[in-house]
PyMOL Python script that loads the backbone (N, CA, C, O; Angstrom):
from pymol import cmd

cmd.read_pdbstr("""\
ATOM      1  N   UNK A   1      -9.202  -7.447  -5.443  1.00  0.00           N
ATOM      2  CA  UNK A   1      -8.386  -6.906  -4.371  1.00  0.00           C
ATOM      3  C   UNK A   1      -8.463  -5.380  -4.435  1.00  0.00           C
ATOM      4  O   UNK A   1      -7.911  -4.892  -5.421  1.00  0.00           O
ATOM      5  N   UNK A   2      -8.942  -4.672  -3.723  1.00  0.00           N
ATOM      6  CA  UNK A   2      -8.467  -3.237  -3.229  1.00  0.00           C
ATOM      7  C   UNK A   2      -7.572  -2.431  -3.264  1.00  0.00           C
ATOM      8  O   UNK A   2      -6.557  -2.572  -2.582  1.00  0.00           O
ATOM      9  N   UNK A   3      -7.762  -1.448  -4.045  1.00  0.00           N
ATOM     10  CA  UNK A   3      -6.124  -0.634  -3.662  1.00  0.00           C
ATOM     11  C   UNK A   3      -5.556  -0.696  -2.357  1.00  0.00           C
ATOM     12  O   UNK A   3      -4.386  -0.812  -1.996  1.00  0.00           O
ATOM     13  N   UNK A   4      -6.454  -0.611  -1.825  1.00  0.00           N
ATOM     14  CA  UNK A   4      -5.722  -0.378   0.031  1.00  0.00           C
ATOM     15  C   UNK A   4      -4.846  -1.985   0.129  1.00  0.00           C
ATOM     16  O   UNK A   4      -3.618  -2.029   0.053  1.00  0.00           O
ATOM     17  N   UNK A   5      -5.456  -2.874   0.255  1.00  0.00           N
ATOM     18  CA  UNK A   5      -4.947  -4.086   0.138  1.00  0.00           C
ATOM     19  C   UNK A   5      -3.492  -4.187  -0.411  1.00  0.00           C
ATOM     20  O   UNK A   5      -2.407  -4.555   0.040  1.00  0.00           O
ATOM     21  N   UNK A   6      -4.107  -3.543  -1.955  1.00  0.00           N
ATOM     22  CA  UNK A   6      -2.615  -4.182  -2.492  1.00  0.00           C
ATOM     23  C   UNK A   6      -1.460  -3.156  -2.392  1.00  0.00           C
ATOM     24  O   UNK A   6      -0.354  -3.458  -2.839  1.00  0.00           O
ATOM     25  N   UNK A   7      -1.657  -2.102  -1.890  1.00  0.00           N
ATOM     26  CA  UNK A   7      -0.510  -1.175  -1.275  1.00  0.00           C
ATOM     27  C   UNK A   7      -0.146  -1.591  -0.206  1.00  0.00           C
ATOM     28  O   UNK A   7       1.070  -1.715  -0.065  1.00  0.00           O
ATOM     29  N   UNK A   8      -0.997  -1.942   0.879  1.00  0.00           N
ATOM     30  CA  UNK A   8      -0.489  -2.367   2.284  1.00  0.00           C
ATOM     31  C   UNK A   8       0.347  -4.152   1.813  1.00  0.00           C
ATOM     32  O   UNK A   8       1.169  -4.530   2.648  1.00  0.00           O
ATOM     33  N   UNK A   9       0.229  -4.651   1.171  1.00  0.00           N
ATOM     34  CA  UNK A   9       0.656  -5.852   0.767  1.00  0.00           C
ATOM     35  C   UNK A   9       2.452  -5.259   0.108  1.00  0.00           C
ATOM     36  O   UNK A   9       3.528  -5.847   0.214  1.00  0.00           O
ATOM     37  N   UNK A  10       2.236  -4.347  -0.336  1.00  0.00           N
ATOM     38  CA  UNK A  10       3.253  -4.117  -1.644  1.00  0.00           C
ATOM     39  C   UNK A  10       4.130  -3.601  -0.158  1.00  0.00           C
ATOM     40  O   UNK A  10       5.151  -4.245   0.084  1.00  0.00           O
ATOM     41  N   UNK A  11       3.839  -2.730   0.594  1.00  0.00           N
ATOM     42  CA  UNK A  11       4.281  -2.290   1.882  1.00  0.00           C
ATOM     43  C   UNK A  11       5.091  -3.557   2.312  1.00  0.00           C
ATOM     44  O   UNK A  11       6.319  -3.643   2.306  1.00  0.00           O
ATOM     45  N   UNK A  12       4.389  -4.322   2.606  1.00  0.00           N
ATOM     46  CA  UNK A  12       4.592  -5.840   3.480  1.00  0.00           C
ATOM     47  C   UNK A  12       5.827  -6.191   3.158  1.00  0.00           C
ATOM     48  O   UNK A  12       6.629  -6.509   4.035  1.00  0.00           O
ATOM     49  N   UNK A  13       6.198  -6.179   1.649  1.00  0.00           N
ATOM     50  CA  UNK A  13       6.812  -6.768   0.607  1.00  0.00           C
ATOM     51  C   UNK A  13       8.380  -5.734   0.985  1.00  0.00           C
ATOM     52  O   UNK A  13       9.560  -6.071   1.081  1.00  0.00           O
ATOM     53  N   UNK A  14       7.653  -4.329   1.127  1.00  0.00           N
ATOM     54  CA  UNK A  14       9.026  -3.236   1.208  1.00  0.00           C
ATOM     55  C   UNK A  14       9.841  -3.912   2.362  1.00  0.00           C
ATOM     56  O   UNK A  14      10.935  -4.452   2.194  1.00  0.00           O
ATOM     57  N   UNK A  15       9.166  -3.815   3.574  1.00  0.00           N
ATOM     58  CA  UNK A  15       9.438  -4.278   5.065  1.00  0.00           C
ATOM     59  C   UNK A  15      10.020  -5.697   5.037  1.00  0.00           C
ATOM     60  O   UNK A  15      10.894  -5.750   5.902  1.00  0.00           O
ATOM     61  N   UNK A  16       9.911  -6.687   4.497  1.00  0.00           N
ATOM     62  CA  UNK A  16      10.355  -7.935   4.563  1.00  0.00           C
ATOM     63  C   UNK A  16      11.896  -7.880   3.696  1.00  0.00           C
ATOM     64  O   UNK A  16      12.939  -8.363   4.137  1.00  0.00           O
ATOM     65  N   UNK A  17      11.761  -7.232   2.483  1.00  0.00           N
ATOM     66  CA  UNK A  17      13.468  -6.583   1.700  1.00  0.00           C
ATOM     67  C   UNK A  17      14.028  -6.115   2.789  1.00  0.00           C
ATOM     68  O   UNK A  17      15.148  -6.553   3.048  1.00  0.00           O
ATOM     69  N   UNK A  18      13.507  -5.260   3.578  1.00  0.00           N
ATOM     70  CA  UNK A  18      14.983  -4.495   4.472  1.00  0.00           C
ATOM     71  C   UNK A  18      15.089  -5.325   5.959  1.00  0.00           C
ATOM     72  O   UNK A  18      15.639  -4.864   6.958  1.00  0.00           O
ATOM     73  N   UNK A  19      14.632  -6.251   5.895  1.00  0.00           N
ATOM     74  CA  UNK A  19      14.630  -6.867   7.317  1.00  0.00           C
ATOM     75  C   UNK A  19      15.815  -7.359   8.324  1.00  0.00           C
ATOM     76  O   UNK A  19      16.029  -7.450   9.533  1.00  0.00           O
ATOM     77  N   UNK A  20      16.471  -7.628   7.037  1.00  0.00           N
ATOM     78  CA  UNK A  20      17.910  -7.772   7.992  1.00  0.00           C
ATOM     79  C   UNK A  20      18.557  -6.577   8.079  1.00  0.00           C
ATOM     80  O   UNK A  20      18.465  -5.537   7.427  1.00  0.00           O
ATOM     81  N   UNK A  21      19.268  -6.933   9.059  1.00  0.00           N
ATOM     82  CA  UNK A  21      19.830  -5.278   9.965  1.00  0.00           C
ATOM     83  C   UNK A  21      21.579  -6.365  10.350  1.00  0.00           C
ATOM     84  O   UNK A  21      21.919  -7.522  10.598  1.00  0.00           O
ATOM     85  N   UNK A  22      22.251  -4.835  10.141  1.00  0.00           N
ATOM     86  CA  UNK A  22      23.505  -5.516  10.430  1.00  0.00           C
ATOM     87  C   UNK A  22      24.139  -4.194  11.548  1.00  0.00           C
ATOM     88  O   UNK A  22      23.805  -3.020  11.392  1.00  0.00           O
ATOM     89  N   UNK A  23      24.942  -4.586  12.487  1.00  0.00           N
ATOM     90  CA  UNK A  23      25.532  -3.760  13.956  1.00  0.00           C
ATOM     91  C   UNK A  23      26.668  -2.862  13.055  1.00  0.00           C
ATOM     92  O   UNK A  23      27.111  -3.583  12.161  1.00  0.00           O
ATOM     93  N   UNK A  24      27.144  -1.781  13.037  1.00  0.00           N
ATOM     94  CA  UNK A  24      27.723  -0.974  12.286  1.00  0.00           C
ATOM     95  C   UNK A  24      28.729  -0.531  13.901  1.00  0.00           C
ATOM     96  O   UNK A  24      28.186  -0.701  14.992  1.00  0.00           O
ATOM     97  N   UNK A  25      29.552  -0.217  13.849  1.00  0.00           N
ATOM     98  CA  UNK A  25      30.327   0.061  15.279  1.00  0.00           C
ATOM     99  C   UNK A  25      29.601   1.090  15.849  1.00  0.00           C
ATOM    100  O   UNK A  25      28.827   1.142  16.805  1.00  0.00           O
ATOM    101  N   UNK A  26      30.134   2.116  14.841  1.00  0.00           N
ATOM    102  CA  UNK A  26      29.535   3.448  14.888  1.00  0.00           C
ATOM    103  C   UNK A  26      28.911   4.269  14.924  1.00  0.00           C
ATOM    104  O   UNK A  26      28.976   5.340  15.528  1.00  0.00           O
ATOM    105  N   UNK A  27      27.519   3.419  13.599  1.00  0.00           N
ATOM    106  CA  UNK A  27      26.390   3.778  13.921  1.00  0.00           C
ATOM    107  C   UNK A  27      24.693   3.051  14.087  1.00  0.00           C
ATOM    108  O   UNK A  27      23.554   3.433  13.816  1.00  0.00           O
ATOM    109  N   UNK A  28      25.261   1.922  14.636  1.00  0.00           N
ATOM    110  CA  UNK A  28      23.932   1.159  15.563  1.00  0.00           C
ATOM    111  C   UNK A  28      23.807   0.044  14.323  1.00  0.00           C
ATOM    112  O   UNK A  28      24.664  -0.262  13.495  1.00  0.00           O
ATOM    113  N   UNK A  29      22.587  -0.403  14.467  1.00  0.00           N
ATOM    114  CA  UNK A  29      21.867  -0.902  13.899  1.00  0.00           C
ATOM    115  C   UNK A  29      21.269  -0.337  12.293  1.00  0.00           C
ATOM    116  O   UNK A  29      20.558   0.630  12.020  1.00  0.00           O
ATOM    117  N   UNK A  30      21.940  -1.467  11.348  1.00  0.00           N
ATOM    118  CA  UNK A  30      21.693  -0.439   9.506  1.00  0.00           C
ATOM    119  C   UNK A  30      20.618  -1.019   9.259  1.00  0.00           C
ATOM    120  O   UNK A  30      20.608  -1.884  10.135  1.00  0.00           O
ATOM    121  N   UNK A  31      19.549  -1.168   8.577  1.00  0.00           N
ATOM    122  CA  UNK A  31      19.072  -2.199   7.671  1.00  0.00           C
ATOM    123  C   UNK A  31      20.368  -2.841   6.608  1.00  0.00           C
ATOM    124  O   UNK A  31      21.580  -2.631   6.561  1.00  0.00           O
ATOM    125  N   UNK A  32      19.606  -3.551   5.964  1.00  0.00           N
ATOM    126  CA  UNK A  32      20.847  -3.871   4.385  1.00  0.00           C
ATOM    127  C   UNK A  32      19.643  -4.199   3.719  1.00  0.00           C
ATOM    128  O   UNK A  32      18.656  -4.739   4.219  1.00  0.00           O
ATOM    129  N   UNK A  33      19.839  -3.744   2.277  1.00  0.00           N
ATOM    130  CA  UNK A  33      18.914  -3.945   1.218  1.00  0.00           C
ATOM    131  C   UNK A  33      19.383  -5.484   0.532  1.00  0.00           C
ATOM    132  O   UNK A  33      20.475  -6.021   0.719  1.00  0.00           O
ATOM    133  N   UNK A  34      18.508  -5.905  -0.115  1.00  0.00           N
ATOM    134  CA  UNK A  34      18.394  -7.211  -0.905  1.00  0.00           C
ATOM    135  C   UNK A  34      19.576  -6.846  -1.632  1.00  0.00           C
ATOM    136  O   UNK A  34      19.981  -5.708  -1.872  1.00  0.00           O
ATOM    137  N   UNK A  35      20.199  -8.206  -2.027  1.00  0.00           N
ATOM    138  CA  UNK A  35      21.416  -8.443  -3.297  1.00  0.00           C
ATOM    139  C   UNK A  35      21.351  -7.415  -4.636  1.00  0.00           C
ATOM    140  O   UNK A  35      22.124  -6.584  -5.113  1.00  0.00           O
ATOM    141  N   UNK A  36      20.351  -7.793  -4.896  1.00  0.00           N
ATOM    142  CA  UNK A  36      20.427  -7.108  -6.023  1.00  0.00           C
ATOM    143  C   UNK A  36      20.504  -5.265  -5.778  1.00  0.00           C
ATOM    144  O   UNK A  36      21.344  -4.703  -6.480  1.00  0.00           O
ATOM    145  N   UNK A  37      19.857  -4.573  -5.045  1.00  0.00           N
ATOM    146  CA  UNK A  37      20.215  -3.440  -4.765  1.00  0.00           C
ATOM    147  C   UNK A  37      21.690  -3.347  -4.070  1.00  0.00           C
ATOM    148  O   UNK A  37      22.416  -2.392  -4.345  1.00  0.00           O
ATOM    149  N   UNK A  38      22.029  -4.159  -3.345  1.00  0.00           N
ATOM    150  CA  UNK A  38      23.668  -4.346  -2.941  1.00  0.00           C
ATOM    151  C   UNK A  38      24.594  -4.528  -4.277  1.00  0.00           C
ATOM    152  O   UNK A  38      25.715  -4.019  -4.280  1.00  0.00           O
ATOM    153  N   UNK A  39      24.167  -5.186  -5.301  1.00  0.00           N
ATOM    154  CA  UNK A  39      25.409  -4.864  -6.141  1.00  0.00           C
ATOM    155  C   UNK A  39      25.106  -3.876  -7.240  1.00  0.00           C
ATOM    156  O   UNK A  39      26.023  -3.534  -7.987  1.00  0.00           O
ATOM    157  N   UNK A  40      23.742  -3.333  -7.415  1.00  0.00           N
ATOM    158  CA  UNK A  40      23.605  -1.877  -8.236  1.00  0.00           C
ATOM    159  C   UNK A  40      24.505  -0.703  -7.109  1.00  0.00           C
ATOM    160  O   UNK A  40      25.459  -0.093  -7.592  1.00  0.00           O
ATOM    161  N   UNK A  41      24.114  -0.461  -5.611  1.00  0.00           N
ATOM    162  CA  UNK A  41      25.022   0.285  -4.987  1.00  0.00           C
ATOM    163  C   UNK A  41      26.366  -0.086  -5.483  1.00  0.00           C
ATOM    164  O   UNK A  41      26.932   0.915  -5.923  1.00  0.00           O
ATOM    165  N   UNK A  42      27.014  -1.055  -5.563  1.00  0.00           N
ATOM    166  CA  UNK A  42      28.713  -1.643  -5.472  1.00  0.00           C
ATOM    167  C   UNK A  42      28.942  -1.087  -6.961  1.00  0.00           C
ATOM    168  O   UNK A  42      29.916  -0.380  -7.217  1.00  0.00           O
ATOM    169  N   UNK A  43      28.373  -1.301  -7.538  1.00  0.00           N
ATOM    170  CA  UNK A  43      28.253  -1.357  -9.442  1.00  0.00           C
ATOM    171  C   UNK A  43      28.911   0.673  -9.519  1.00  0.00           C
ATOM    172  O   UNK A  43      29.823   1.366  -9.971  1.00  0.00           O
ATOM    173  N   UNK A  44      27.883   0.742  -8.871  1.00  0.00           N
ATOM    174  CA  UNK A  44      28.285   2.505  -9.058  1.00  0.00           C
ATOM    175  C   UNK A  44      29.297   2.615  -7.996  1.00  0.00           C
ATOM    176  O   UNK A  44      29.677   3.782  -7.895  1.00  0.00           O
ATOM    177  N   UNK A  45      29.823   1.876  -7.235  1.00  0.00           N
ATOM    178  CA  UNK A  45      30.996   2.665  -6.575  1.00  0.00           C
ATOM    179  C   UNK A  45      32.043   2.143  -7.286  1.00  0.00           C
ATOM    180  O   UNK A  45      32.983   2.902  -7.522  1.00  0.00           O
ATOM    181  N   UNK A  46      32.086   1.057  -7.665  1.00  0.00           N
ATOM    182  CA  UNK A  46      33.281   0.587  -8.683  1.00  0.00           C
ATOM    183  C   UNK A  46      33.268   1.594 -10.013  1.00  0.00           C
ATOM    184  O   UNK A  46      34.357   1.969 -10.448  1.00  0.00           O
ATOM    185  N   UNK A  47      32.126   1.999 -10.611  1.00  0.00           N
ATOM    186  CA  UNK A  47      32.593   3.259 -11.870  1.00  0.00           C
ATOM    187  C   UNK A  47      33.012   4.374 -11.133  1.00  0.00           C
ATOM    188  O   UNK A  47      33.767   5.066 -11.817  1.00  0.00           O
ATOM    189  N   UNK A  48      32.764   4.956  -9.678  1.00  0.00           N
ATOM    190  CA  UNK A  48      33.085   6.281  -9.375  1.00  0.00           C
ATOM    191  C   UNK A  48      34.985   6.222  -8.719  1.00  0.00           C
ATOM    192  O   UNK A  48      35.895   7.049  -8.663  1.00  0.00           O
ATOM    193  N   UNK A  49      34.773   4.290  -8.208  1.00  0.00           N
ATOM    194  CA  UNK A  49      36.431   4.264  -8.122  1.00  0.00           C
ATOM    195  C   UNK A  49      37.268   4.349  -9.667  1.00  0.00           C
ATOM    196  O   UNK A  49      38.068   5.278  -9.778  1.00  0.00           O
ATOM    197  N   UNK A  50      37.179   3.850 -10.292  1.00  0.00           N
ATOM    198  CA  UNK A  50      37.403   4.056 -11.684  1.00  0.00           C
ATOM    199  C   UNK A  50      37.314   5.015 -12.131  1.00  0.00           C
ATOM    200  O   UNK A  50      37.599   4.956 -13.327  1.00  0.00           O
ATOM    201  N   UNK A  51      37.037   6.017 -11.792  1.00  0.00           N
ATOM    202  CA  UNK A  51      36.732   7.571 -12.389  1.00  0.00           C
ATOM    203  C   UNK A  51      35.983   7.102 -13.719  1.00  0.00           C
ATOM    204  O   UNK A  51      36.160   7.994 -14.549  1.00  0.00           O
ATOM    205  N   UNK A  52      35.238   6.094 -14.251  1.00  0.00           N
ATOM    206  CA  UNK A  52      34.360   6.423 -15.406  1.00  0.00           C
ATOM    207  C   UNK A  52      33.352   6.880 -15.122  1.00  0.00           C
ATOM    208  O   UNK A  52      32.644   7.056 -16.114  1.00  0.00           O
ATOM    209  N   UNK A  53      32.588   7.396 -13.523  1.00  0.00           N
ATOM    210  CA  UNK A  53      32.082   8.839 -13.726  1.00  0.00           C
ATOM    211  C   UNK A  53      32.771   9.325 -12.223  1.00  0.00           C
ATOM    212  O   UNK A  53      33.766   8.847 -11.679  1.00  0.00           O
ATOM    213  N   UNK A  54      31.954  10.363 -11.784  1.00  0.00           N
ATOM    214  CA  UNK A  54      32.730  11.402 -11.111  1.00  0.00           C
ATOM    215  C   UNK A  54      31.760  10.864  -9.680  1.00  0.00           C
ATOM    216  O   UNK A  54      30.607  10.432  -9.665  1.00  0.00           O
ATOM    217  N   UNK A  55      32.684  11.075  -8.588  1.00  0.00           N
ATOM    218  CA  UNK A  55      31.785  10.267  -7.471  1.00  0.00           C
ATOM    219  C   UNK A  55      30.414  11.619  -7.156  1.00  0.00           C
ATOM    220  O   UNK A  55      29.316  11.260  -6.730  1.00  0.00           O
ATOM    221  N   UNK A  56      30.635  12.719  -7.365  1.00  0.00           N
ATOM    222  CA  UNK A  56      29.219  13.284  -6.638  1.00  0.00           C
ATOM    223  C   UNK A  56      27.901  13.041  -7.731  1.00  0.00           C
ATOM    224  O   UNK A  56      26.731  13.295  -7.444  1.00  0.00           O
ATOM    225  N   UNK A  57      28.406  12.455  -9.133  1.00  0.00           N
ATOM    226  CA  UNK A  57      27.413  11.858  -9.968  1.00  0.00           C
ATOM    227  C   UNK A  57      26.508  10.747  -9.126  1.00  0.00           C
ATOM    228  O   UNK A  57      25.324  10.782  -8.792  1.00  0.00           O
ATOM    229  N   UNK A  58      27.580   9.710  -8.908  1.00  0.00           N
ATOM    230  CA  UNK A  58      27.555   8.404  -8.665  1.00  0.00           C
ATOM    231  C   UNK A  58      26.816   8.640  -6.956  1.00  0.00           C
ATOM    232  O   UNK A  58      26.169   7.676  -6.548  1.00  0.00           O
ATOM    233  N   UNK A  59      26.896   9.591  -6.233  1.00  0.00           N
ATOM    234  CA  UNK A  59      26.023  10.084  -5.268  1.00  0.00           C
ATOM    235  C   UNK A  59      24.601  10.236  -5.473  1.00  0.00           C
ATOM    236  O   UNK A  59      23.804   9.459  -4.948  1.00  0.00           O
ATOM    237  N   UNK A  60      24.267  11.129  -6.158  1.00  0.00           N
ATOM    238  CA  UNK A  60      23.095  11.717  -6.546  1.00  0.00           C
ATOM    239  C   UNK A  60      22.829  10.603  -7.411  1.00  0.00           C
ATOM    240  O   UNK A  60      22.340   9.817  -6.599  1.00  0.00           O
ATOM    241  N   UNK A  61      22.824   9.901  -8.722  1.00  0.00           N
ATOM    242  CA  UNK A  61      22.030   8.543  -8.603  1.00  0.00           C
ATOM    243  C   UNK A  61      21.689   7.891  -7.330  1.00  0.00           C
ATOM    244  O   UNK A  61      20.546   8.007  -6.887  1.00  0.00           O
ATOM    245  N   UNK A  62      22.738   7.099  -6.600  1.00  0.00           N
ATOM    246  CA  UNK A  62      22.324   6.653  -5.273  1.00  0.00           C
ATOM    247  C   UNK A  62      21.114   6.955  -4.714  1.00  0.00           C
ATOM    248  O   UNK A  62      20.123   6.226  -4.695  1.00  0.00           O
ATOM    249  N   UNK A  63      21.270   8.462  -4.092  1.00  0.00           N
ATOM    250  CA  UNK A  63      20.128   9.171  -3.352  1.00  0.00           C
ATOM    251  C   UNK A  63      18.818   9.049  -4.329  1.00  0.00           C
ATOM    252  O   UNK A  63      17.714   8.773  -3.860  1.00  0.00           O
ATOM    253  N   UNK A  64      19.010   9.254  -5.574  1.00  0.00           N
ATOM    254  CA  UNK A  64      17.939   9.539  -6.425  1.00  0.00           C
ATOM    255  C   UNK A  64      16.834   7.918  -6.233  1.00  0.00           C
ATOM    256  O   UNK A  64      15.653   7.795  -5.909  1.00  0.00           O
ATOM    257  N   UNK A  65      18.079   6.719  -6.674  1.00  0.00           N
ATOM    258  CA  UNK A  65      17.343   5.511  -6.319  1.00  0.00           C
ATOM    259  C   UNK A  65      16.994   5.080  -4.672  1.00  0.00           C
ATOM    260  O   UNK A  65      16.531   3.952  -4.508  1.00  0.00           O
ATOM    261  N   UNK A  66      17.099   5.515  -4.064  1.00  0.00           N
ATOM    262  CA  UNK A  66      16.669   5.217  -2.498  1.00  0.00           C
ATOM    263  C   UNK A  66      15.444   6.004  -2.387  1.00  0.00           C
ATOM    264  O   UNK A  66      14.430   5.570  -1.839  1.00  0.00           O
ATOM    265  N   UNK A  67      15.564   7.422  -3.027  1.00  0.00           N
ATOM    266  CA  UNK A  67      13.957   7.891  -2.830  1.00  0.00           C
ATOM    267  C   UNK A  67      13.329   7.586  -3.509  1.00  0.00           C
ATOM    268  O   UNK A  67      12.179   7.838  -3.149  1.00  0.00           O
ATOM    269  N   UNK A  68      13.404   6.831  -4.995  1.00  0.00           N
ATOM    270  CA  UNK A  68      12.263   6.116  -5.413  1.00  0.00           C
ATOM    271  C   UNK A  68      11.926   5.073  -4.967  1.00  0.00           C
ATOM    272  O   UNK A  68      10.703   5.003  -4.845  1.00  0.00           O
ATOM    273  N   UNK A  69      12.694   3.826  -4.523  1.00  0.00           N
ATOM    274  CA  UNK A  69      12.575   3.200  -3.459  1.00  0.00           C
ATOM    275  C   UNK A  69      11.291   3.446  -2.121  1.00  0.00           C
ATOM    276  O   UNK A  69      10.330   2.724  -1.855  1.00  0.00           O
ATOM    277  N   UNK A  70      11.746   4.755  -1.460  1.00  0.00           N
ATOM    278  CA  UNK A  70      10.807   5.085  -0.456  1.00  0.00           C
ATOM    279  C   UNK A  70       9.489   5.386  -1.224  1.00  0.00           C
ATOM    280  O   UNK A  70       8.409   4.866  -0.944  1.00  0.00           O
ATOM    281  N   UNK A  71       9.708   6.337  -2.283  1.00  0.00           N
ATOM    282  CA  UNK A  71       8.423   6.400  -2.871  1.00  0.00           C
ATOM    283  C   UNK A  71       7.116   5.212  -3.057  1.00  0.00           C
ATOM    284  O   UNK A  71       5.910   5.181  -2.814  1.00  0.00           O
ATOM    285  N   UNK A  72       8.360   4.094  -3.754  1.00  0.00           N
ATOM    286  CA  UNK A  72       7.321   2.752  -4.401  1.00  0.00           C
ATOM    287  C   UNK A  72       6.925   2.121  -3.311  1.00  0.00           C
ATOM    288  O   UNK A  72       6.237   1.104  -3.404  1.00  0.00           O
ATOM    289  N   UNK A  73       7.378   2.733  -1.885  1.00  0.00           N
ATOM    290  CA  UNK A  73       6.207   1.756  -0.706  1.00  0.00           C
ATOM    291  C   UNK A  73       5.320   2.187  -0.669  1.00  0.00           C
ATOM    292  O   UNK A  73       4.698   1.266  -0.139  1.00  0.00           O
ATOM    293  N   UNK A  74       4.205   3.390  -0.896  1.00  0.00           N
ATOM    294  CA  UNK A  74       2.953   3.237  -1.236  1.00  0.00           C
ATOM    295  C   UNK A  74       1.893   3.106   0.233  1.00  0.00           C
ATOM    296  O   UNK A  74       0.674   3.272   0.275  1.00  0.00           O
ATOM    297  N   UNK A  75       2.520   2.872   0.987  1.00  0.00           N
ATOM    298  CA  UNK A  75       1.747   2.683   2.620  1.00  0.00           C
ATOM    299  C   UNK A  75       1.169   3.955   2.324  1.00  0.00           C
ATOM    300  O   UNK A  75       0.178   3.878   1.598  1.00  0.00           O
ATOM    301  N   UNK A  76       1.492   5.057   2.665  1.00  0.00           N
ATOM    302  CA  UNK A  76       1.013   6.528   2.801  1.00  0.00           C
ATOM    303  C   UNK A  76      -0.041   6.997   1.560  1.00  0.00           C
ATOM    304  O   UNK A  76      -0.973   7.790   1.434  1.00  0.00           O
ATOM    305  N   UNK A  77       0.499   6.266   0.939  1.00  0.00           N
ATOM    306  CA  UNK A  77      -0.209   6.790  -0.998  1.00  0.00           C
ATOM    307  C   UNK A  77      -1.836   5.682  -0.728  1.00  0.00           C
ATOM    308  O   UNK A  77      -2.979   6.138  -0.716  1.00  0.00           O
ATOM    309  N   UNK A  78      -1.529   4.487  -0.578  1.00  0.00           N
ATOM    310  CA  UNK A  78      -2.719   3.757  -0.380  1.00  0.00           C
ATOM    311  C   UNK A  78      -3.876   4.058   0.817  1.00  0.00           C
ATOM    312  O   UNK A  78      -5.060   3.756   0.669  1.00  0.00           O
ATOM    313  N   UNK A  79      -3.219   4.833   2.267  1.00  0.00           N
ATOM    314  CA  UNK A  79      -3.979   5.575   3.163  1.00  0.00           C
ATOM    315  C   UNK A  79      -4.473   6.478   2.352  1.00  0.00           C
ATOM    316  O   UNK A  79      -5.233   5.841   1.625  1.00  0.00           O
ATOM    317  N   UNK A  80      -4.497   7.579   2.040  1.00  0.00           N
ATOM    318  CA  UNK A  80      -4.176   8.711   1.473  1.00  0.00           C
ATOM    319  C   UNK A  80      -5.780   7.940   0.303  1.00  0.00           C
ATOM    320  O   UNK A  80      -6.896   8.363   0.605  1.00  0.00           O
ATOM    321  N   UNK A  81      -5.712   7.263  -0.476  1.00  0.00           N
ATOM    322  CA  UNK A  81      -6.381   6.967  -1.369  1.00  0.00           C
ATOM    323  C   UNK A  81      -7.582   6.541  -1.007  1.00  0.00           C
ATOM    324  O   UNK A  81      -8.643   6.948  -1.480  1.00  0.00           O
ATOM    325  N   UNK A  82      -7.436   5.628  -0.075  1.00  0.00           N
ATOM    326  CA  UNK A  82      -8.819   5.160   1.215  1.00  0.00           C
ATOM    327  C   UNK A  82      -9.768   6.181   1.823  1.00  0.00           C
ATOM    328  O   UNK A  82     -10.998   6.165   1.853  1.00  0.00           O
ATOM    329  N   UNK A  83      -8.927   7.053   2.289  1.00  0.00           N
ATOM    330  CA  UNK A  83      -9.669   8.478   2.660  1.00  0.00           C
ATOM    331  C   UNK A  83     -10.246   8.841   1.860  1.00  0.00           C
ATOM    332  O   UNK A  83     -11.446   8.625   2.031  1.00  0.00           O
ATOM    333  N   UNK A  84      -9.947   9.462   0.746  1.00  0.00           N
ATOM    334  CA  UNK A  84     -10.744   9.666  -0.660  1.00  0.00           C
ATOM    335  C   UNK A  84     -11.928   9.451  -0.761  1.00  0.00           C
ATOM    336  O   UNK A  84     -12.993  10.064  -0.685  1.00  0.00           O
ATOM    337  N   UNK A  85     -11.308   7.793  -1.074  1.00  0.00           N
ATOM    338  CA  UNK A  85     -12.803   6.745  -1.312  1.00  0.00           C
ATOM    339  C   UNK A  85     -13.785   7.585  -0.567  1.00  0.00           C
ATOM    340  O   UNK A  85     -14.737   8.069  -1.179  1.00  0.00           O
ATOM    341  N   UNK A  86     -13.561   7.873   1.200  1.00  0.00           N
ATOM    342  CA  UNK A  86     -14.745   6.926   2.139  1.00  0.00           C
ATOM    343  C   UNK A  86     -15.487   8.472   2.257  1.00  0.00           C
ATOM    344  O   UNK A  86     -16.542   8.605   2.879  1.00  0.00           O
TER     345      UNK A  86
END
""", "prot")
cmd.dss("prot")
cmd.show_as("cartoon", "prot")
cmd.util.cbc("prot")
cmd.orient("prot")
């Protein structure tokens, strides 16, 4: 299998996790991430309600894991690598 392949596959894989979308009043249409990223988000808002850490901590993890997230889709990185090649 191809790098290109298995990035555009791993892609496939990103896109099918966020597929459900839920109506927000306010602001349209959300995605929602898989369970398990739903209760690592919940996990850290329950320590930042708890004050066992401080909520702009418990922020900046958040953000930190959503852009690795965007990072590990790889669509752009596997284009990007194809070009190279050719």
């Amino acid at each position: 299998m191809s790098t290109l392949t298995r990035e555009l596959s791993g892609g496939r894989e990103t896109v099918r996790a966020f597929s459900r979308r839920v109506e927000v009043p306010m602001l349209g249409e959300v995605a929602v991430p898989p369970p398990d990223k739903l209760a690592y988000y919940a996990g850290l808002g329950v320590l930042a309600a708890l004050q066992v850490i401080e909520w702009p901590l418990a922020l900046v993890i958040t953000a930190g894991h959503l852009l690795a997230d965007q990072h590990l889709s790889g669509l752009a990185k596997g284009l990007g690598e194809a070009l190279e090649a050719a």
